[in-house]
N, C-alpha and C positions, 0 to 999 in steps of 0.2 A: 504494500500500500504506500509507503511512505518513497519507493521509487517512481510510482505512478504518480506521489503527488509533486513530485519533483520534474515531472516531462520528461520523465525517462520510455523510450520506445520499448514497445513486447520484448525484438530482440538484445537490447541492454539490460532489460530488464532480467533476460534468459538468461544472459552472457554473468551478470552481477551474480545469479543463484546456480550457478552451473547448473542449468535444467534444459532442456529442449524448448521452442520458441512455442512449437504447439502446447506445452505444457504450461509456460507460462501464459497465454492465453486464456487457457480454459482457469486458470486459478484467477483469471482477472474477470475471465468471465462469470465463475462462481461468486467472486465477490461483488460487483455490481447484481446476480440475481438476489443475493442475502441482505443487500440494500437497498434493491430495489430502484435500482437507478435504471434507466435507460443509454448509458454512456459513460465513457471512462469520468471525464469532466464531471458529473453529478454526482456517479460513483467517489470520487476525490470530494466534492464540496462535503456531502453526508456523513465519510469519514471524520471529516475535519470539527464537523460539528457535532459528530459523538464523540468525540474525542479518541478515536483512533491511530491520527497521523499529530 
């Protein structure tokens, strides 16, 4: 989360957790469905205001 809130891309983001890019995807994907965002961007605001990031 806290790379995402930072503008970091899927694949930096992959690259930072030594994971596969699809992987990190589907983890960014799961976290916008548990927030219920529609977007990485909303996904990031909603963290930020639960205090997440």
């Amino acid at each position: 989360m806290r790379l995402a809130a930072l503008g970091t891309t899927t694949a930096g983001i992959a690259d930072a957790l030594h994971i596969r890019v699809v992987t990190a995807r589907n983890h960014i994907a799961n976290a916008e469905r548990k927030l219920g965002a529609r977007s990485r961007l909303e996904m990031v605001l909603l963290a930020m205001r639960a205090g997440l990031v």
